[in-house]
CHARMM-style PDB file with segment names, atoms N, HN, CA, C and O in Angstrom:
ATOM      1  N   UNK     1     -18.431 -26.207 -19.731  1.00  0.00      PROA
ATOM      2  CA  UNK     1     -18.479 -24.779 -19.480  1.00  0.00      PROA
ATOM      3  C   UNK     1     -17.679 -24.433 -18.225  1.00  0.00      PROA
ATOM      4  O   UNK     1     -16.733 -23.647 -18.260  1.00  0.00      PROA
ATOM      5  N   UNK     2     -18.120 -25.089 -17.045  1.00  0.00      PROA
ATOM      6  HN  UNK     2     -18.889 -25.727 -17.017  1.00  0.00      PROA
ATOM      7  CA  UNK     2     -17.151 -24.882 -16.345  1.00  0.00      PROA
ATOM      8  C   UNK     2     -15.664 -25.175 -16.053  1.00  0.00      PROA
ATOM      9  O   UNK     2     -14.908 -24.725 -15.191  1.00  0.00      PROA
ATOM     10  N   UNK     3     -15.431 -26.352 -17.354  1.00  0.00      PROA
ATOM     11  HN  UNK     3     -16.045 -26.717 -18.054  1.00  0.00      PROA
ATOM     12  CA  UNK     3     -13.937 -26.737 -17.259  1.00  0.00      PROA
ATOM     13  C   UNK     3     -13.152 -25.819 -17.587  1.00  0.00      PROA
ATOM     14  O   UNK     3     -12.007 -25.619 -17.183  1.00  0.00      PROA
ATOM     15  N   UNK     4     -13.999 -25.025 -18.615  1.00  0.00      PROA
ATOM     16  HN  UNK     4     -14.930 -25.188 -18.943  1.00  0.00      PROA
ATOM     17  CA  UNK     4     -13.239 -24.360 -19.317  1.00  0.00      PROA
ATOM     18  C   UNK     4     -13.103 -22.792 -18.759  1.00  0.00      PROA
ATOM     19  O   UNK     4     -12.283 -22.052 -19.302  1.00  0.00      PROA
ATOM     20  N   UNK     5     -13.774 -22.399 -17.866  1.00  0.00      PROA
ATOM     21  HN  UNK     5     -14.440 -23.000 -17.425  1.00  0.00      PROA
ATOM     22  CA  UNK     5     -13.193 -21.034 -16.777  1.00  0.00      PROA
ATOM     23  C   UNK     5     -12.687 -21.510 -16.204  1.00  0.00      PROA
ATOM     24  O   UNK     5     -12.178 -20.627 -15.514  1.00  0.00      PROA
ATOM     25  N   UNK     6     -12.184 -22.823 -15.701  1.00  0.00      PROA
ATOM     26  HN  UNK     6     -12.598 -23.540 -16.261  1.00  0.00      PROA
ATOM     27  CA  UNK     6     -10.923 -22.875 -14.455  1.00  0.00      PROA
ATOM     28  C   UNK     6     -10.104 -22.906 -15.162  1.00  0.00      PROA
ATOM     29  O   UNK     6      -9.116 -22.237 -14.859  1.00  0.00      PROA
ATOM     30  N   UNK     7     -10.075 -23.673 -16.441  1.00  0.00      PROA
ATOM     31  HN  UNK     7     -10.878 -24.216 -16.688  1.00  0.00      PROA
ATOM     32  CA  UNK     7      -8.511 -23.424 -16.856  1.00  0.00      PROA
ATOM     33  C   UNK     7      -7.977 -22.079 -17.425  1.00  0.00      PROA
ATOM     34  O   UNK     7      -6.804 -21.722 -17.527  1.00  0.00      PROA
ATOM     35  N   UNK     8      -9.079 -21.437 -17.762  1.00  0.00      PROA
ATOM     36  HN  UNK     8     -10.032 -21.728 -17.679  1.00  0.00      PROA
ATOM     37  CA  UNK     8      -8.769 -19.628 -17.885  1.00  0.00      PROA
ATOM     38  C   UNK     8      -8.167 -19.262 -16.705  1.00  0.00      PROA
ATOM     39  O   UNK     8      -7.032 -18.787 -16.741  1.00  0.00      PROA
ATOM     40  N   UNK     9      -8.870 -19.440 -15.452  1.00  0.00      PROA
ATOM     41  HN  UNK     9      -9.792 -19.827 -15.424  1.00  0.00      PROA
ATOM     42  CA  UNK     9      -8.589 -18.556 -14.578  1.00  0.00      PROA
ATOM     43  C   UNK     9      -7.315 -19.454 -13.759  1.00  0.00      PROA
ATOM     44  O   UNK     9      -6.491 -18.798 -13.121  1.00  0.00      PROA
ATOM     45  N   UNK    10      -7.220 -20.678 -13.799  1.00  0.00      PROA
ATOM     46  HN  UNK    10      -7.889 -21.211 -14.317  1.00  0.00      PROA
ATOM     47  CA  UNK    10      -5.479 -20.763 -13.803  1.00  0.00      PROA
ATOM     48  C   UNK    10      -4.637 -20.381 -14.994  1.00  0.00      PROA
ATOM     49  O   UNK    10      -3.417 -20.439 -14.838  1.00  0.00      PROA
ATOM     50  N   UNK    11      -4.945 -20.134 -15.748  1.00  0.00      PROA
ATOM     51  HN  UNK    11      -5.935 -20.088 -15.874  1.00  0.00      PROA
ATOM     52  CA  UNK    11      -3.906 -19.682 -16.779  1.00  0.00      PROA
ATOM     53  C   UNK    11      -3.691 -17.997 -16.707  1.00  0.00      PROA
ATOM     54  O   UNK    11      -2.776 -17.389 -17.262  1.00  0.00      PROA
ATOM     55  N   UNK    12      -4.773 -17.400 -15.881  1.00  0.00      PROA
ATOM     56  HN  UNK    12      -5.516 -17.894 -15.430  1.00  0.00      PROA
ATOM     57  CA  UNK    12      -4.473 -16.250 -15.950  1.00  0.00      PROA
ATOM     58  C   UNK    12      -3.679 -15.423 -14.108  1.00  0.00      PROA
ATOM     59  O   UNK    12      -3.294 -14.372 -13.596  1.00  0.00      PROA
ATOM     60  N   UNK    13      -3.903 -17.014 -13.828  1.00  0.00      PROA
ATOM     61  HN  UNK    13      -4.216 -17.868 -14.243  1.00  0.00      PROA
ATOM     62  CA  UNK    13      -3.136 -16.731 -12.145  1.00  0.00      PROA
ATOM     63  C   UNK    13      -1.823 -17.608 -12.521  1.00  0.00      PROA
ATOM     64  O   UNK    13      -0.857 -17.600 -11.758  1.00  0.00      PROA
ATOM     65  N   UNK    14      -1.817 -18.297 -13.616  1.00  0.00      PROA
ATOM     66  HN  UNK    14      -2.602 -18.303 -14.236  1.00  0.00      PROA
ATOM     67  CA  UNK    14      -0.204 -18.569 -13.750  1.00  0.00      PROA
ATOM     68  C   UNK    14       0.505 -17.577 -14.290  1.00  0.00      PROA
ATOM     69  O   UNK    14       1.718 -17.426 -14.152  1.00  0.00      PROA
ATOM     70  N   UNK    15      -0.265 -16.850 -14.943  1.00  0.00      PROA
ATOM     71  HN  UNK    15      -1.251 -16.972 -15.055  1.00  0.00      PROA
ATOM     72  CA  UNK    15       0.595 -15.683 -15.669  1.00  0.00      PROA
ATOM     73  C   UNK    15       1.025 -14.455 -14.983  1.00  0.00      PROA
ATOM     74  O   UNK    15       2.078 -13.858 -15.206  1.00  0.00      PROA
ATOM     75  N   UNK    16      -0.176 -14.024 -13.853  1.00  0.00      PROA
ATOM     76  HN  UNK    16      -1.031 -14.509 -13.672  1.00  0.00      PROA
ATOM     77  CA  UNK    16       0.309 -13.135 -13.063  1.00  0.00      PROA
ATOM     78  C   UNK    16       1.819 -13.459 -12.496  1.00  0.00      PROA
ATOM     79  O   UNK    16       2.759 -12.665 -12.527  1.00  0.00      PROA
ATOM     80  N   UNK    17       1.844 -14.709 -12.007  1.00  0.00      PROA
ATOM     81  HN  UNK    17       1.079 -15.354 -11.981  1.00  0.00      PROA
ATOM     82  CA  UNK    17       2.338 -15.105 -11.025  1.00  0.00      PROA
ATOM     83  C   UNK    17       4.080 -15.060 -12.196  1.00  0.00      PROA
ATOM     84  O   UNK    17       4.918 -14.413 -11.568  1.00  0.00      PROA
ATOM     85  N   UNK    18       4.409 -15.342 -12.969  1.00  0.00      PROA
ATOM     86  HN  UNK    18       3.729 -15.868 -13.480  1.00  0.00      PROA
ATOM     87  CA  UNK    18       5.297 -15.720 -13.862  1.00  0.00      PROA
ATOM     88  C   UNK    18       5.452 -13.870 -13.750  1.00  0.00      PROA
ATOM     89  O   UNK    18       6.428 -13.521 -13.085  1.00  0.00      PROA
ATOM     90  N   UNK    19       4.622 -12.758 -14.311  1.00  0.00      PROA
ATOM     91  HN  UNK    19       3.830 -13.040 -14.852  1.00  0.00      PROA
ATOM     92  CA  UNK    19       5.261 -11.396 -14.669  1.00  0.00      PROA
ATOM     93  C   UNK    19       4.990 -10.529 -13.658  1.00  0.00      PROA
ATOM     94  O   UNK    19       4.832  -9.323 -13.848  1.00  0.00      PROA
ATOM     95  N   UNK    20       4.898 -11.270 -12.175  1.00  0.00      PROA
ATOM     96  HN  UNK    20       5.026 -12.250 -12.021  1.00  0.00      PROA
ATOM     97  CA  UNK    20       4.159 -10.390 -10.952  1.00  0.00      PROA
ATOM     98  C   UNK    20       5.576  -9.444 -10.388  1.00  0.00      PROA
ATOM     99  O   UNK    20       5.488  -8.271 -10.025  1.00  0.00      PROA
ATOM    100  N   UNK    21       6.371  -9.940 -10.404  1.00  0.00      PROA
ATOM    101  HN  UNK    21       6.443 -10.893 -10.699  1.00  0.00      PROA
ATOM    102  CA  UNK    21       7.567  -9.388 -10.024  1.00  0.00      PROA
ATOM    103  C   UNK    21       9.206 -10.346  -9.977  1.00  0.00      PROA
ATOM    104  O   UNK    21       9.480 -11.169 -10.850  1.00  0.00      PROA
ATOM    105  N   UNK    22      10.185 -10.014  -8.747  1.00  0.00      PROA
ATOM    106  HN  UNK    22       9.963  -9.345  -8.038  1.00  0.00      PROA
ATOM    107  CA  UNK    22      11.183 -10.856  -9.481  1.00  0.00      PROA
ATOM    108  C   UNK    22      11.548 -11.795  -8.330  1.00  0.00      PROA
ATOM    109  O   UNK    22      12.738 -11.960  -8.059  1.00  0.00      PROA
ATOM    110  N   UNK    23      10.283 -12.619  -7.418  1.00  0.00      PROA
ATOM    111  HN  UNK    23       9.317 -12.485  -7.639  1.00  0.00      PROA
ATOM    112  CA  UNK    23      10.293 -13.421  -6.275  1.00  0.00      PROA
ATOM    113  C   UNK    23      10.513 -13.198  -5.250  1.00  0.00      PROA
ATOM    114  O   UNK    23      11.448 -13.585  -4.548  1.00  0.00      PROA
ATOM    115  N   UNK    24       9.292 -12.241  -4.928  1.00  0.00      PROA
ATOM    116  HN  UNK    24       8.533 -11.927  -5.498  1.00  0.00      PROA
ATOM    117  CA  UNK    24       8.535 -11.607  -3.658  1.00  0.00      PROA
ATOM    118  C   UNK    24       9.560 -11.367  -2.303  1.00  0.00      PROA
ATOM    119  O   UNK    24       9.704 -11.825  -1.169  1.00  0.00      PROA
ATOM    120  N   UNK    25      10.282 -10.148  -3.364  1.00  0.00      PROA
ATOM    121  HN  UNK    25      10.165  -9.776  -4.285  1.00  0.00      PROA
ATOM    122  CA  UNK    25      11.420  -9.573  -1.921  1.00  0.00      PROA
ATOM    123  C   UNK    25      10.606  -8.802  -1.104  1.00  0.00      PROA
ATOM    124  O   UNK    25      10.082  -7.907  -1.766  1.00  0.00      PROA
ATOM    125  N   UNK    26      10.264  -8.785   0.151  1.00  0.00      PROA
ATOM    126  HN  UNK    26      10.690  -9.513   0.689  1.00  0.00      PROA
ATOM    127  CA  UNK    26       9.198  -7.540   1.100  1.00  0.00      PROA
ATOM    128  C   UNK    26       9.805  -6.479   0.620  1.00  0.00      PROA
ATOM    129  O   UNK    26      11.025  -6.392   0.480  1.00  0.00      PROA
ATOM    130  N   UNK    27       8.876  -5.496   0.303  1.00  0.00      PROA
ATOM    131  HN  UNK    27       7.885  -5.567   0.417  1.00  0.00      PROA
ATOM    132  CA  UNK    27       9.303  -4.365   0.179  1.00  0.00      PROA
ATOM    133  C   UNK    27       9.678  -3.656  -1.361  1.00  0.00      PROA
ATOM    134  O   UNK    27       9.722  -2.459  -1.646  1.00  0.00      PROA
ATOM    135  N   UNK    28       9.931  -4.862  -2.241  1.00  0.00      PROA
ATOM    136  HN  UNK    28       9.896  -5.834  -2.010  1.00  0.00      PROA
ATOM    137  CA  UNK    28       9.989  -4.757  -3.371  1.00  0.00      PROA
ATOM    138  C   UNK    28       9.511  -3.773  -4.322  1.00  0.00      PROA
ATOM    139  O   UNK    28      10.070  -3.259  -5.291  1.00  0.00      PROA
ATOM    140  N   UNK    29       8.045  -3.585  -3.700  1.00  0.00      PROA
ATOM    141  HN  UNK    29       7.590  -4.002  -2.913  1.00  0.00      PROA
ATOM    142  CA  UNK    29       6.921  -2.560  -4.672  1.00  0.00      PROA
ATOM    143  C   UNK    29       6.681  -1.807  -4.028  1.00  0.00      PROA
ATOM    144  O   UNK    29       5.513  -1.438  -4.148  1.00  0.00      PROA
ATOM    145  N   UNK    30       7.531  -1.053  -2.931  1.00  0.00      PROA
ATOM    146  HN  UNK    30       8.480  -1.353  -2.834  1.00  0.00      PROA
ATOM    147  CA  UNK    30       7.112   0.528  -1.929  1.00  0.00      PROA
ATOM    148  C   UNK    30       7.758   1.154  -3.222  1.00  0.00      PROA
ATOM    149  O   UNK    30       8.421   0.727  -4.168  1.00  0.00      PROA
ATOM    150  N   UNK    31       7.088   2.759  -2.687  1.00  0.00      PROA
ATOM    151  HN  UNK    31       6.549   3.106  -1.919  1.00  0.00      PROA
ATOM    152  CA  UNK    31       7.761   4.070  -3.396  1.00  0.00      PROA
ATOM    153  C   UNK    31       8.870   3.978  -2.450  1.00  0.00      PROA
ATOM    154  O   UNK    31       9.884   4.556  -2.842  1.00  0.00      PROA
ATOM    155  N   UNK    32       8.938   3.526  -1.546  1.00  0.00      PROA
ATOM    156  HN  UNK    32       8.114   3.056  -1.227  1.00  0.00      PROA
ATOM    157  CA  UNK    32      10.189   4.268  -0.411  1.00  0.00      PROA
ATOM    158  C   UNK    32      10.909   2.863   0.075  1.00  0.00      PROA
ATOM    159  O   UNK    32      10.299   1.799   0.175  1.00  0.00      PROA
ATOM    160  N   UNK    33      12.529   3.069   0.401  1.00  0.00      PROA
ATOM    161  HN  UNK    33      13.025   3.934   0.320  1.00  0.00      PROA
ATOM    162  CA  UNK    33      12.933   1.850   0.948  1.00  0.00      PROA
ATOM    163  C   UNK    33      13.008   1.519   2.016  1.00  0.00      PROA
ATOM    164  O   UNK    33      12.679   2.451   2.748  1.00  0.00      PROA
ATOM    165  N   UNK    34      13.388   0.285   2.780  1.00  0.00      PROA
ATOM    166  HN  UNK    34      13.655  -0.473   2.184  1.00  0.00      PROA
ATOM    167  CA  UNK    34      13.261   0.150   3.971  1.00  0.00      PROA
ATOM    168  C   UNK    34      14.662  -0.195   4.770  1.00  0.00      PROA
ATOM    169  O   UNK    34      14.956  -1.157   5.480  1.00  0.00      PROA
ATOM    170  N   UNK    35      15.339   0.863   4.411  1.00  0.00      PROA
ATOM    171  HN  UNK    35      15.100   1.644   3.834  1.00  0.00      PROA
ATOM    172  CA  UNK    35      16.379   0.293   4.874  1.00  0.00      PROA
ATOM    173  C   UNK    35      17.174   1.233   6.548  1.00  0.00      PROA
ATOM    174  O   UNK    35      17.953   0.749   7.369  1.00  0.00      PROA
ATOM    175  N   UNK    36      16.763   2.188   6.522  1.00  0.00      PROA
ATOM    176  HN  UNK    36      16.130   2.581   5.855  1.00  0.00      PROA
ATOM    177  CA  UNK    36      16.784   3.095   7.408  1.00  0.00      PROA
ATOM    178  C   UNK    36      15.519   2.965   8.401  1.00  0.00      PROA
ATOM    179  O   UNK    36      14.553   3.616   8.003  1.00  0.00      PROA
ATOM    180  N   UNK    37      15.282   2.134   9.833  1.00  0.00      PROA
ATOM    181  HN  UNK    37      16.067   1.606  10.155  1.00  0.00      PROA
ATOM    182  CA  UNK    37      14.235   2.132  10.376  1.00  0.00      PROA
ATOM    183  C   UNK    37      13.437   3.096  10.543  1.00  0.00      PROA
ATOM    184  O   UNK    37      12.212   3.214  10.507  1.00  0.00      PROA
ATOM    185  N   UNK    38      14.887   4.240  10.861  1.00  0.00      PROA
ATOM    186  HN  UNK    38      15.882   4.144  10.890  1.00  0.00      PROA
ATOM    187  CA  UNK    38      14.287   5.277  11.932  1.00  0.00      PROA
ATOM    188  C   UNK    38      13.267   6.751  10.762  1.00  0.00      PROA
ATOM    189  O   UNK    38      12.342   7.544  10.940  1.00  0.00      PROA
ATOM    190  N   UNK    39      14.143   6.385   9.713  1.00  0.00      PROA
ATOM    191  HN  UNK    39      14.894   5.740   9.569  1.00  0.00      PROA
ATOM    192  CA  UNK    39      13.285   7.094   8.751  1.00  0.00      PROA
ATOM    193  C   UNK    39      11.916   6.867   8.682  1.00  0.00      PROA
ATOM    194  O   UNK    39      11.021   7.707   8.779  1.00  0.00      PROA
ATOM    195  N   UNK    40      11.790   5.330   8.458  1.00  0.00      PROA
ATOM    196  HN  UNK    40      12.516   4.648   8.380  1.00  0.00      PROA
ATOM    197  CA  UNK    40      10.301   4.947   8.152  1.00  0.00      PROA
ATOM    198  C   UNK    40       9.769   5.048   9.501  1.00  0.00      PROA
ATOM    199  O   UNK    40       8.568   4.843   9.324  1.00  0.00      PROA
ATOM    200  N   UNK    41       9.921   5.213  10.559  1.00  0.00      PROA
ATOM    201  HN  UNK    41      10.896   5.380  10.703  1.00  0.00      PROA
ATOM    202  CA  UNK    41       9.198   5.547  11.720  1.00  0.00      PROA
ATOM    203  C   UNK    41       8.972   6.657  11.926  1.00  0.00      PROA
ATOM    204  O   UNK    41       7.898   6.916  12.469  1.00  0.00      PROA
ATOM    205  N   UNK    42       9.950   7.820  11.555  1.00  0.00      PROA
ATOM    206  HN  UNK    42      10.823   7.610  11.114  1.00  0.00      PROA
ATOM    207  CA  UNK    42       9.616   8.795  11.350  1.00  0.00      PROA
ATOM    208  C   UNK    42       8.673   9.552   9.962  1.00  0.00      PROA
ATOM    209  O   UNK    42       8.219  10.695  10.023  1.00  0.00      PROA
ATOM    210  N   UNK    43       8.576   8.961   9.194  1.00  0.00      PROA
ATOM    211  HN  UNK    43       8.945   8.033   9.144  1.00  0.00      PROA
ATOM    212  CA  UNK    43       7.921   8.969   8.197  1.00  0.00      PROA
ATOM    213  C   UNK    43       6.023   8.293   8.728  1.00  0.00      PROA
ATOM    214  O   UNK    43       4.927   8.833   8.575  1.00  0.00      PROA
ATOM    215  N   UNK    44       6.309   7.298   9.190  1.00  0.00      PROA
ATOM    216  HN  UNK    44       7.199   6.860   9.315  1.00  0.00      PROA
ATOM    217  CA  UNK    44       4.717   6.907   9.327  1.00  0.00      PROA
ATOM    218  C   UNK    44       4.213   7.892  10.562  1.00  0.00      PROA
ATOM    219  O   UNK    44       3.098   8.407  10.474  1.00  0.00      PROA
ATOM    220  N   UNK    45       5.090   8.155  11.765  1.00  0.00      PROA
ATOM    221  HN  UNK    45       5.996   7.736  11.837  1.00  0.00      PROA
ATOM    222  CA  UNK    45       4.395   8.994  12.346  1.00  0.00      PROA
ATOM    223  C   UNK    45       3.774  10.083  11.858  1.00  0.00      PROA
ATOM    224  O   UNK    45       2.579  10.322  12.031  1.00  0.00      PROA
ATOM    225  N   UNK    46       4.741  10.940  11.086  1.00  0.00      PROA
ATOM    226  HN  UNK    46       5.711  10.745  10.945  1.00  0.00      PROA
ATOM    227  CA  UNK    46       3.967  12.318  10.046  1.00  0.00      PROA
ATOM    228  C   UNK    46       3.052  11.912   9.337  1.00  0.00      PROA
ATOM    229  O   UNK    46       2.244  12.752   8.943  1.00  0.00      PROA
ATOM    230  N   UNK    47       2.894  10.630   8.980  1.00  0.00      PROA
ATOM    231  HN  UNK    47       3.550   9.947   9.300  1.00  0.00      PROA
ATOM    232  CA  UNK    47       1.623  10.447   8.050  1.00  0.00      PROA
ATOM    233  C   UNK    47       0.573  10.122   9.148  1.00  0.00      PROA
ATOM    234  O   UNK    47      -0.522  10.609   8.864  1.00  0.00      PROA
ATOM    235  N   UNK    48       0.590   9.530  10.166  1.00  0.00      PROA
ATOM    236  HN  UNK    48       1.479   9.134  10.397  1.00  0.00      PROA
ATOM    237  CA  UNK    48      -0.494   9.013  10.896  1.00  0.00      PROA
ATOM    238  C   UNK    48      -1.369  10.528  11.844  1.00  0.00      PROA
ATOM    239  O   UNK    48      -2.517  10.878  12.118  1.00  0.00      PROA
ATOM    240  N   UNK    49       0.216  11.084  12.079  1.00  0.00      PROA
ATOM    241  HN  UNK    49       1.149  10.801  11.856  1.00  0.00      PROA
ATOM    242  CA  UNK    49      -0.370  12.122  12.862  1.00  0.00      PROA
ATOM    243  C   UNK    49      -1.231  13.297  11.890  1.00  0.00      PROA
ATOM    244  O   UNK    49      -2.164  13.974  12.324  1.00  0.00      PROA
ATOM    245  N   UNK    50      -0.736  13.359  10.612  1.00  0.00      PROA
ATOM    246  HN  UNK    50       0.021  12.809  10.260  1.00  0.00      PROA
ATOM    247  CA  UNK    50      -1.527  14.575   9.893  1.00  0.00      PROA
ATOM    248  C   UNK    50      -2.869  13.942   9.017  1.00  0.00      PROA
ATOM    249  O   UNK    50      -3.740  14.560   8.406  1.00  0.00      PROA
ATOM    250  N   UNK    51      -2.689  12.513   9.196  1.00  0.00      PROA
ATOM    251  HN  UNK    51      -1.980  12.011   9.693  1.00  0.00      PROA
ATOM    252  CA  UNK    51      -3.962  12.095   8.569  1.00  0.00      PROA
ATOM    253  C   UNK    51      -4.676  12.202   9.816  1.00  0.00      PROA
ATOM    254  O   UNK    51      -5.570  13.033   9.651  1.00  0.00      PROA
ATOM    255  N   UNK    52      -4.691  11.775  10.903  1.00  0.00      PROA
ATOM    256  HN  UNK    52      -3.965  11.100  11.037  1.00  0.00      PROA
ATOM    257  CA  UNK    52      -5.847  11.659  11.731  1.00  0.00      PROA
ATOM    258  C   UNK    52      -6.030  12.967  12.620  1.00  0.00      PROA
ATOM    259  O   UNK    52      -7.072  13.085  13.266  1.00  0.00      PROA
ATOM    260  N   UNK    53      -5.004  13.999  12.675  1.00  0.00      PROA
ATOM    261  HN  UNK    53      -4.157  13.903  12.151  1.00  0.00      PROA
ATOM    262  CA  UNK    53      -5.276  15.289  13.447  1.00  0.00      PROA
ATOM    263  C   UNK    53      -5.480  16.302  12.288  1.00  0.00      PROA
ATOM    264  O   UNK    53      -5.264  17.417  12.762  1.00  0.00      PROA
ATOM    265  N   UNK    54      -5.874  16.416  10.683  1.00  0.00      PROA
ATOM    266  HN  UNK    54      -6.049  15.511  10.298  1.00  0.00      PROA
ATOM    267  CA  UNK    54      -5.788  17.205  10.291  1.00  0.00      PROA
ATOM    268  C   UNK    54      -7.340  17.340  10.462  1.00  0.00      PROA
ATOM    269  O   UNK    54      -7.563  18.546  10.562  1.00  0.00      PROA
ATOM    270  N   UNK    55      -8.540  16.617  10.541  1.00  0.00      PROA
ATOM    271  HN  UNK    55      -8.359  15.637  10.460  1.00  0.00      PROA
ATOM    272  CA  UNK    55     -10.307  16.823  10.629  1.00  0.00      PROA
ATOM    273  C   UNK    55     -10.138  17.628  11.906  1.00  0.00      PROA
ATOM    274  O   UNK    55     -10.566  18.755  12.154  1.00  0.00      PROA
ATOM    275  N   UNK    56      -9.407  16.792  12.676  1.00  0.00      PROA
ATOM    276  HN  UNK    56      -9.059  15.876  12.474  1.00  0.00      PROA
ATOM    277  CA  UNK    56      -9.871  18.163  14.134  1.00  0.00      PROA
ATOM    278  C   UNK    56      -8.996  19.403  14.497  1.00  0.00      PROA
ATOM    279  O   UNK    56      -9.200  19.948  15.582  1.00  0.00      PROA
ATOM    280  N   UNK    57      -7.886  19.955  13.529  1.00  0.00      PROA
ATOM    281  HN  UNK    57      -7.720  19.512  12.648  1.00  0.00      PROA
ATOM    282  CA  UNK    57      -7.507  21.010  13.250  1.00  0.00      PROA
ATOM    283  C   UNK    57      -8.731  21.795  12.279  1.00  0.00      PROA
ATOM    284  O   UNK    57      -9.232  22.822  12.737  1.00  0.00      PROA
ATOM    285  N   UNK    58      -9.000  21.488  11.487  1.00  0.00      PROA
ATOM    286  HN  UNK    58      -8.593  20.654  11.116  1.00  0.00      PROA
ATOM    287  CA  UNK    58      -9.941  21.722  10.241  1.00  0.00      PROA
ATOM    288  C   UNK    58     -11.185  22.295  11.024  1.00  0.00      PROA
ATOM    289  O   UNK    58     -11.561  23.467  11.021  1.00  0.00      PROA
ATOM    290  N   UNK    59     -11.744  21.234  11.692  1.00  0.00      PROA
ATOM    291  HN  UNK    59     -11.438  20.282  11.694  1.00  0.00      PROA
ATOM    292  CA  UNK    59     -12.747  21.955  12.543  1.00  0.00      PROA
ATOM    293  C   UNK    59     -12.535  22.865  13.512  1.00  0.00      PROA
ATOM    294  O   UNK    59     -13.179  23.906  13.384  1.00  0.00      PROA
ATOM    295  N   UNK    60     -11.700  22.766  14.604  1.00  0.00      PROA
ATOM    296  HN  UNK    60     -11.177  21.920  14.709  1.00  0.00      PROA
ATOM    297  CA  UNK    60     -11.112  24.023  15.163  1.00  0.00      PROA
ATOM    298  C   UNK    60     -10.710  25.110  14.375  1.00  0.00      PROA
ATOM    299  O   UNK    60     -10.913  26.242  14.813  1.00  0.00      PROA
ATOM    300  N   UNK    61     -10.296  24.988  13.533  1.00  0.00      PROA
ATOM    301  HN  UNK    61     -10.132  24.068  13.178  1.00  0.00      PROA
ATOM    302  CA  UNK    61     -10.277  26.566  12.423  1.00  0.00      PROA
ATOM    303  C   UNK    61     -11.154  27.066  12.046  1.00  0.00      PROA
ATOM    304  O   UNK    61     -11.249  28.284  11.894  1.00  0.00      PROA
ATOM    305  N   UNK    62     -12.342  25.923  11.710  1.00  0.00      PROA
ATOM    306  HN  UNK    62     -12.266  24.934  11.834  1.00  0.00      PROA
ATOM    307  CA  UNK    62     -14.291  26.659  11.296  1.00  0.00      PROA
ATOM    308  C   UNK    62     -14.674  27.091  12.339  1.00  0.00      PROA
ATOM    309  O   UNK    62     -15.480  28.021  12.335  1.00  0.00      PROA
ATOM    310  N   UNK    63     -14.188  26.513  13.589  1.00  0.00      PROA
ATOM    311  HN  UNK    63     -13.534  25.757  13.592  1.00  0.00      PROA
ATOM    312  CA  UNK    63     -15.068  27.092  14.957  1.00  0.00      PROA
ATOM    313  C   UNK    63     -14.622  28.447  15.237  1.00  0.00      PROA
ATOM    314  O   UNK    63     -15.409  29.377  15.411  1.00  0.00      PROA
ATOM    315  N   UNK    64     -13.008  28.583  15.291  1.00  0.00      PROA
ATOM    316  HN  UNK    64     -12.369  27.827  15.150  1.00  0.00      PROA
ATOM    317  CA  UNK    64     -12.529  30.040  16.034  1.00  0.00      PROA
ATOM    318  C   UNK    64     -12.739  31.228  14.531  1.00  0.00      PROA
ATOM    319  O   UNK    64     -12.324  32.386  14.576  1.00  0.00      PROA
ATOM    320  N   UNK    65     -13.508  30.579  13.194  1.00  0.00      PROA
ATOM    321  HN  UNK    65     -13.845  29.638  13.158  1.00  0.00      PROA
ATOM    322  CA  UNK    65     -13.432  32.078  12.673  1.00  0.00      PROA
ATOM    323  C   UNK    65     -14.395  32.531  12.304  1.00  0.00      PROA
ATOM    324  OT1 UNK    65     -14.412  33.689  11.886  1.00  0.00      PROA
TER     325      UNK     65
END
């Protein structure tokens, strides 16, 4: 019983591994490329800054109305 789930579950981590992609270039599976630093730095800042300052904008707008 148990021989027989390991060889499932290597056969099903050999298979990932065979149709996972086309030999793990970084970056391979972003929506966005990485080839422009200054973009993606400018890009994560707008995301970092409006994910973590948009709760305390949000609440300052419930407070002043």
């Amino acid at each position: 019983m148990l021989g027989r789930s390991s060889v499932i579950a290597r056969n099903f981590s050999q298979s990932m591994v065979r149709y996972g992609g086309h030999g793990g270039i970084p970056g391979e599976n972003l929506p966005f490329g990485l080839h422009n630093k200054y973009r993606i730095t400018a890009l994560f800042t707008i995301g970092c800054v409006l994910g973590f300052g948009s709760p305390f904008l949000i609440v300052r707008h419930q407070l002043l109305k």
